[in-house]
MDTraj code that builds the backbone (N, CA, C; nanometers):
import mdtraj as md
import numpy as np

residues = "UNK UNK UNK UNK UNK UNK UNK UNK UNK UNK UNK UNK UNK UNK UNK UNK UNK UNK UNK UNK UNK UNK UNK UNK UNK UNK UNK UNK UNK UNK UNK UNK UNK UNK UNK UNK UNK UNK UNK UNK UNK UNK UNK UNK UNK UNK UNK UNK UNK UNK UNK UNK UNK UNK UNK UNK UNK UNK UNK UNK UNK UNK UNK UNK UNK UNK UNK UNK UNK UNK UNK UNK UNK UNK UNK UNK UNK UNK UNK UNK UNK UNK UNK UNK UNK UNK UNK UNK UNK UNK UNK UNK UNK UNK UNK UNK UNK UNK UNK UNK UNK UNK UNK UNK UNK UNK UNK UNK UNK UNK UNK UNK UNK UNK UNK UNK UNK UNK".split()
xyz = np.array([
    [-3.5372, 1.6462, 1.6978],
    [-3.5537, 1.5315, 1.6081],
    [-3.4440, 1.4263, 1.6329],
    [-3.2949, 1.5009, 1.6299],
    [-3.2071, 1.3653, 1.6329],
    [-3.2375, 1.3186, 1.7753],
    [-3.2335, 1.3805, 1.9045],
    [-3.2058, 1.3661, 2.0159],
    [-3.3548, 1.2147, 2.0077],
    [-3.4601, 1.2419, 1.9713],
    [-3.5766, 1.1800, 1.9422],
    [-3.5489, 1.0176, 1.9160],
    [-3.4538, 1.0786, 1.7907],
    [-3.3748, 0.9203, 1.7353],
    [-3.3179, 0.8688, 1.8278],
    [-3.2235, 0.9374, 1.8752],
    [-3.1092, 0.8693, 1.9784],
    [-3.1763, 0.7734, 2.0689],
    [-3.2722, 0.8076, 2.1472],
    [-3.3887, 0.7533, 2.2655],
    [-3.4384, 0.6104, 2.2031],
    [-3.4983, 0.7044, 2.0744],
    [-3.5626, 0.5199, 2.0709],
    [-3.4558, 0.4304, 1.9804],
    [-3.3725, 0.4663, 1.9272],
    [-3.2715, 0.3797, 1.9019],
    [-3.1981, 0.2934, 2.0407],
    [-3.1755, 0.3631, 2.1470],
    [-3.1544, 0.3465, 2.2846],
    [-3.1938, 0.2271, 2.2943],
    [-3.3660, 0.2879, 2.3433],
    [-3.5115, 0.1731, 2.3527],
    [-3.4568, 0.0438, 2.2794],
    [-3.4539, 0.0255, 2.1647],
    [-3.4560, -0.0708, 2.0518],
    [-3.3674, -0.1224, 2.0690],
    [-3.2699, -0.1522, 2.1149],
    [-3.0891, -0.1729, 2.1402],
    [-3.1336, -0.2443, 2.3057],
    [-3.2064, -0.1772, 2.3964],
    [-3.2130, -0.2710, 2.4919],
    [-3.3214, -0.3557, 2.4866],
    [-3.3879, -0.3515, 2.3806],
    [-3.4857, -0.4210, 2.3938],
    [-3.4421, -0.5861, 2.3100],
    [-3.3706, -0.5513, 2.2463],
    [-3.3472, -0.6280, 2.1217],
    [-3.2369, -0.7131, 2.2048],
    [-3.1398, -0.6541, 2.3214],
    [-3.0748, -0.7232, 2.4064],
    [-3.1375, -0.8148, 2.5163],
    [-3.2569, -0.7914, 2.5581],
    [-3.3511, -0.8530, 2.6383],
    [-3.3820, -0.9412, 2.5906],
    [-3.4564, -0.9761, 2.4564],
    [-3.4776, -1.0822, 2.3559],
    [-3.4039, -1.1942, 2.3084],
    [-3.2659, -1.1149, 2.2133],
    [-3.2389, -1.2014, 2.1636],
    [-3.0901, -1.1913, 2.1581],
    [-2.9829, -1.3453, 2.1958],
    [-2.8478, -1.3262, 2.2271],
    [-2.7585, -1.3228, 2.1343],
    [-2.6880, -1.2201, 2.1390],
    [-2.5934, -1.1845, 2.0680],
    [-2.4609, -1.2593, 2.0789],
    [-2.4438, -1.3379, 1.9511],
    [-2.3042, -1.4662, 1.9769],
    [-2.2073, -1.4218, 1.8696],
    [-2.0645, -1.4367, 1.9582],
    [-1.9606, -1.4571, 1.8769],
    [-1.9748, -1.5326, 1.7716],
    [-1.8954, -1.5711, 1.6719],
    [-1.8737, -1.6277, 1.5581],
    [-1.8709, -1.7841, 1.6217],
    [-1.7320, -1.7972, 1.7439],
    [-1.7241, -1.9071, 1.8025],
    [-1.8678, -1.9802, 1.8662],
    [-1.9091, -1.8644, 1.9538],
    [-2.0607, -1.9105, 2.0569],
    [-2.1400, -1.9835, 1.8805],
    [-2.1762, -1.9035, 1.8240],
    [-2.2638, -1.9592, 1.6970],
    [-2.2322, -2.0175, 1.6823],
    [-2.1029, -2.0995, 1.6169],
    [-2.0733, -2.2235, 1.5361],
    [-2.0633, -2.3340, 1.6268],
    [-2.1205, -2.2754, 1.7367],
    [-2.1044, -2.4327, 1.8750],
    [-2.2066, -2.4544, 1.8937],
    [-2.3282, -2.3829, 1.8524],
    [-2.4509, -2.4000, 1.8347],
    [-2.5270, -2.3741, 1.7183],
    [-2.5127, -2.3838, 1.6024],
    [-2.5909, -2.2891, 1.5008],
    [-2.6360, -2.4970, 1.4459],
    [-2.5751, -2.5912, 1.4584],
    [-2.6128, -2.7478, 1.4095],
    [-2.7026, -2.7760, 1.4551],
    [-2.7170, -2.7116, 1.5796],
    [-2.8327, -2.8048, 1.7163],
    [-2.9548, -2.7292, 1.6844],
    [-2.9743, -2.6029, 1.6244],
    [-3.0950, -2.4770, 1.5645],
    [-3.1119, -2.4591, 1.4717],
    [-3.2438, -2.3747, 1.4117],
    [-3.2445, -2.3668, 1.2629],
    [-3.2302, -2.2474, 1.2573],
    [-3.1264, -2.2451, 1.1620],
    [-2.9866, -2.1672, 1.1247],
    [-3.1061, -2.0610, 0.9867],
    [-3.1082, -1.9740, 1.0007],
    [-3.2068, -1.8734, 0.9006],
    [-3.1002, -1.7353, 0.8712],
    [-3.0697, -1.7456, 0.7338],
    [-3.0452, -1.6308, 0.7155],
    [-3.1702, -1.5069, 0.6402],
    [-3.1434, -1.4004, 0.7004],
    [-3.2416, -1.3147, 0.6819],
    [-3.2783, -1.2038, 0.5674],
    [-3.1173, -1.2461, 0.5144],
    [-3.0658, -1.1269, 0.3657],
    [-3.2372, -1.1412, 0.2507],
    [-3.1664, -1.1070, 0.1701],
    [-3.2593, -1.1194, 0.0346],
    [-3.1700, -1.2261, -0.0508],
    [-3.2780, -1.3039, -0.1130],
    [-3.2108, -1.4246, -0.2180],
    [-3.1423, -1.4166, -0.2899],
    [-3.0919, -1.2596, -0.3423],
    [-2.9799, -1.2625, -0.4405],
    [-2.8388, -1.2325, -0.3299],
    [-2.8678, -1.1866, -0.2384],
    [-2.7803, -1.1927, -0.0984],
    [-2.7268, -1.3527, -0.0499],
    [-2.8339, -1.3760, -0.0358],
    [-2.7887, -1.5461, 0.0168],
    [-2.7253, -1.6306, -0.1199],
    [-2.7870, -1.5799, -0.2669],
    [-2.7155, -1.6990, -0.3589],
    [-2.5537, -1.6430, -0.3425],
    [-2.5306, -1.5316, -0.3061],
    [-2.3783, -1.4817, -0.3654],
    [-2.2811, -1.5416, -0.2523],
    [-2.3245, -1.5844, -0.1181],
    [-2.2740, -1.6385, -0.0366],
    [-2.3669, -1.6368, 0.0979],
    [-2.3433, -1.7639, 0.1535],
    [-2.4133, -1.7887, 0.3104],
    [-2.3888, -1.9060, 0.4044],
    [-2.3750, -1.9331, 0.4953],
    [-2.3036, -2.0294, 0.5796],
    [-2.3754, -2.1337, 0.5654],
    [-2.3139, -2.2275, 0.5760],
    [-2.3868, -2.3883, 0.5108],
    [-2.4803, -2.3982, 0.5975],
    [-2.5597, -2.4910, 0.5300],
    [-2.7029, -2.5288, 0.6419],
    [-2.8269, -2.4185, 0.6679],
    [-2.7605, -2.2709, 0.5941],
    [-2.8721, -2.1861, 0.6292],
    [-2.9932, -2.1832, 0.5196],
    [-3.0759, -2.1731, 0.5830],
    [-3.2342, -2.1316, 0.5091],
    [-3.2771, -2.0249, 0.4735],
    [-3.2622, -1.9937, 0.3831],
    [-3.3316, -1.8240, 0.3019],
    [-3.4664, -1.7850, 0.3506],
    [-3.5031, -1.6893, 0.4718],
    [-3.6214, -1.6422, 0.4827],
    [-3.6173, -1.5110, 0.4692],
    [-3.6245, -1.4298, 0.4281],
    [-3.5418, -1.2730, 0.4518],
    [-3.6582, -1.2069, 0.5667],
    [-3.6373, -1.1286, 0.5658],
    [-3.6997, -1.0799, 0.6824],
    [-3.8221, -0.9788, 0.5969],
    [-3.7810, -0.9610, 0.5341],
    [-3.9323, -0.8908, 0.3748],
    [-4.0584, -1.0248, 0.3698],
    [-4.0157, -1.0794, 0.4320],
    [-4.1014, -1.2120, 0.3820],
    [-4.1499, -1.3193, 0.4983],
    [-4.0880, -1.2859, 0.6491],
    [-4.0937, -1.3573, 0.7670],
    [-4.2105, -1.3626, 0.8164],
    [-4.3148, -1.2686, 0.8087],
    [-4.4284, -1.2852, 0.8457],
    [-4.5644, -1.3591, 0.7532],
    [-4.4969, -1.3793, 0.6454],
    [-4.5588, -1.4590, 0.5570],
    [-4.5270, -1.5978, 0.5882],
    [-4.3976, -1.6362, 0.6272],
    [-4.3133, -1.7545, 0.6336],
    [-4.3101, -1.8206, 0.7299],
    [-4.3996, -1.7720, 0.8493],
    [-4.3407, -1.8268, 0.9763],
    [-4.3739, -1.9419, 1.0302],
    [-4.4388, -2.0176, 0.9577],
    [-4.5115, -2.1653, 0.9771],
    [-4.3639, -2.2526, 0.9603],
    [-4.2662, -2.1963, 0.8981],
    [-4.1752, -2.2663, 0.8204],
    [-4.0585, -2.2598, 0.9356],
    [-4.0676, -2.2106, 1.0587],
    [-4.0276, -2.2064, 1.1613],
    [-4.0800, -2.2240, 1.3124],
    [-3.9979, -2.3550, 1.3461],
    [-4.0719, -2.4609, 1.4445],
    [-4.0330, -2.3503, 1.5896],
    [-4.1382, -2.3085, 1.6711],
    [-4.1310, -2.2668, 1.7987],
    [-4.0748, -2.2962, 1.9066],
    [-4.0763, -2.4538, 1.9035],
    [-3.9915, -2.5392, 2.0080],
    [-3.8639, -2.5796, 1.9816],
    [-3.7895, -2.5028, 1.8665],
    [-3.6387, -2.5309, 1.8861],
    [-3.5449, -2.4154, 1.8409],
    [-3.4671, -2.3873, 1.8756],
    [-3.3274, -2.2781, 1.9155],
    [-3.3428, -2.2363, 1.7492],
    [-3.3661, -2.0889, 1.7475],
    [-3.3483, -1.9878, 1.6089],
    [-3.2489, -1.9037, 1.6250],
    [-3.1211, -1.9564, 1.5193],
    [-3.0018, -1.8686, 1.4654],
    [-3.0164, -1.7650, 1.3789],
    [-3.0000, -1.6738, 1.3672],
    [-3.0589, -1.5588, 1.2726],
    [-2.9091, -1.4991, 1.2008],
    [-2.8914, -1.4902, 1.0924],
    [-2.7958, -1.3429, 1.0430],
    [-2.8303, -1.2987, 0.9707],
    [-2.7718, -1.1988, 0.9067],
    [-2.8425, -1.0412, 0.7994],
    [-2.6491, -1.0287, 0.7667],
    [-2.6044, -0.9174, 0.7057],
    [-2.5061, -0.8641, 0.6492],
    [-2.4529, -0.8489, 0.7747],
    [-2.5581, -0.7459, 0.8829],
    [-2.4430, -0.6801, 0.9656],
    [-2.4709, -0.6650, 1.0918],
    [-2.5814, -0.7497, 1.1183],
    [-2.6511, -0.7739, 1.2687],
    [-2.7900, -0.7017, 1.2436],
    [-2.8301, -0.5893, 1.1436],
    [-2.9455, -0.5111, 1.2139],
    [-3.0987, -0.5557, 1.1846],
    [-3.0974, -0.6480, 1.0389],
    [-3.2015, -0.7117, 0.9917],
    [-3.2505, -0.8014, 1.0889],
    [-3.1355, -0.8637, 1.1458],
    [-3.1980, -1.0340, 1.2275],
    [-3.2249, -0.9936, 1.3574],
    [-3.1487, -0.8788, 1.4401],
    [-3.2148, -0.8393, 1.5074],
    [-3.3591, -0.7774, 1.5279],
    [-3.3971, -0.7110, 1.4086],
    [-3.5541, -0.6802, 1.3617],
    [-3.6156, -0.8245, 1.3448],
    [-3.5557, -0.9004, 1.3098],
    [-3.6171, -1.0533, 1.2363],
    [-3.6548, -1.1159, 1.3836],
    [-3.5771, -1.1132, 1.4959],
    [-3.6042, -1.1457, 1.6609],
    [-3.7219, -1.1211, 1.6938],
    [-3.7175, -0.9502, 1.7025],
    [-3.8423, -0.8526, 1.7194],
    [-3.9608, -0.9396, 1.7038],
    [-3.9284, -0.9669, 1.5984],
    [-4.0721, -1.0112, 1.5045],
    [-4.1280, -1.1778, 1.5788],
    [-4.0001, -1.2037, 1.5529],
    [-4.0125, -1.4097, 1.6142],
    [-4.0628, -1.3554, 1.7961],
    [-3.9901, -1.2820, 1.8258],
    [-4.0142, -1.2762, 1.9653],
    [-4.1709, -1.2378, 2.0394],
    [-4.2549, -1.1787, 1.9260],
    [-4.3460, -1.1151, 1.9451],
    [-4.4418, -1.2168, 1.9232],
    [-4.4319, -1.3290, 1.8316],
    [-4.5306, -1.3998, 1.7874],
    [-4.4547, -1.5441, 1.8708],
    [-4.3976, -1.5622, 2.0132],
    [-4.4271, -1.6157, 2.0683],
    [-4.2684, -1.7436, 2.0748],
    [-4.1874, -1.6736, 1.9974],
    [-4.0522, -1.7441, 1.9843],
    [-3.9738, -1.7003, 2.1372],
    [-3.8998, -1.8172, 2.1930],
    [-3.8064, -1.7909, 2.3397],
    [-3.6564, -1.7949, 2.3098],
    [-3.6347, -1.9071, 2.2405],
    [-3.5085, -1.9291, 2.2418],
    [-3.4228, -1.8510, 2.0439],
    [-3.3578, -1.7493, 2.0899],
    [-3.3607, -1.6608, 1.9977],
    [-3.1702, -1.6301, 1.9563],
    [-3.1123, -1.5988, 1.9139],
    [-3.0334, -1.6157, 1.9164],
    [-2.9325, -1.5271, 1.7374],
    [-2.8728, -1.4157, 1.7474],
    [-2.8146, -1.3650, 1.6257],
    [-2.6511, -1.3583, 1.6283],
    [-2.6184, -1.3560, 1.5100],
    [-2.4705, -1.3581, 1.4720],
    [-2.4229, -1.2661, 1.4974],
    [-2.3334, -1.1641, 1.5887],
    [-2.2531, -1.0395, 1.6053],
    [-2.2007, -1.0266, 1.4982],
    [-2.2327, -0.9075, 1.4008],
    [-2.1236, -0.8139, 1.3322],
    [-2.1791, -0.8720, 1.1687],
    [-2.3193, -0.9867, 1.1859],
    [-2.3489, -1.0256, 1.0600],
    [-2.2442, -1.0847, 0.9690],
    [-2.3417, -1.1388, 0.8512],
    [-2.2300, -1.2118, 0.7828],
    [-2.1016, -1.1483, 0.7262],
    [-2.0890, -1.0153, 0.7262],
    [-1.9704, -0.9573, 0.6291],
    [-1.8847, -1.0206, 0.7509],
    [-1.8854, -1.0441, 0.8753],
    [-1.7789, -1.0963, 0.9577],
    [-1.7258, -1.2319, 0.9814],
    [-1.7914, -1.2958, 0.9193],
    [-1.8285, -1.4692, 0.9244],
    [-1.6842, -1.5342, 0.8659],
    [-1.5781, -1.5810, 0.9160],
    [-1.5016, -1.6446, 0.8644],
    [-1.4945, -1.8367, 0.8599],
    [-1.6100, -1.8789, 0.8752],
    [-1.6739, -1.9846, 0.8795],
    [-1.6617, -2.0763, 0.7280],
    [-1.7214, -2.1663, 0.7183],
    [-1.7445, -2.2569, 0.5910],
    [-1.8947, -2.1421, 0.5547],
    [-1.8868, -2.1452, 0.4168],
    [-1.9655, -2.0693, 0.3438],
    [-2.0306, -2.1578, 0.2009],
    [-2.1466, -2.1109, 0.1879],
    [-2.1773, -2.1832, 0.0619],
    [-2.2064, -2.0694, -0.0735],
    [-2.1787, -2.1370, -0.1575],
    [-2.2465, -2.0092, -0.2709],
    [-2.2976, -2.0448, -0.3715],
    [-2.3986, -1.9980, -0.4803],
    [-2.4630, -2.0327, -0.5781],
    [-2.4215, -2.0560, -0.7007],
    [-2.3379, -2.1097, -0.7791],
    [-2.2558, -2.0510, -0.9140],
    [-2.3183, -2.0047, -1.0028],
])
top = md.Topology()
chain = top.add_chain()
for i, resn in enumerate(residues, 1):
    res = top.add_residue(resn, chain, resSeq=i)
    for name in ("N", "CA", "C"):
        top.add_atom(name, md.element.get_by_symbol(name[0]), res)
traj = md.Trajectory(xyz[None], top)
């Protein structure tokens, strides 16, 4: 069973590297203005804090949402801790998204300008 896990966790890890690029904090914030910047949390996640400019789609809800994301321009993705937006890729990547792009280490790592809800 675990050994089972290990494999396709493997699988999923290179696949998810094939797809979609994994950026420093720096690489992101040199590009996250020029793309639409999507965070992937849940809305009581994003009101408590989230990097300016981002758009609440969570990833519970992306396949409902995806009109609301233009195909022909650069998608920034984060989650808490990388593993949501990488699933959130999966998903964009499958229905025809190229230019793909997630935050390393998710937002708990983000020492950036932040926004929050009061």
């Amino acid at each position: 069973m675990s050994a089972a896990f290990l494999i396709y966790s493997l699988i999923t890890w290179l696949y998810q590297k094939r797809i979609v690029k994994t950026l420093t904090e720096g690489e992101f914030i040199s590009g996250y203005r020029k793309a639409q910047l999507i965070d992937v949390r849940e809305p009581n996640e994003f009101e408590n804090g989230h990097i300016l400019g981002a758009r609440n789609i969570p990833l519970s809800q992306m396949k409902a949402r995806l009109q609301e994301i233009r195909p022909d321009k650069p998608v920034y993705l984060y989650c808490q801790s990388g593993m949501r937006s990488g699933r959130a890729a999966q998903l964009l990547h499958r229905k025809g998204y190229k230019d793909l792009s997630h935050l390393k280490g998710g937002f708990k790592g983000w020492t950036g300008k932040i926004k929050t809800k009061n």
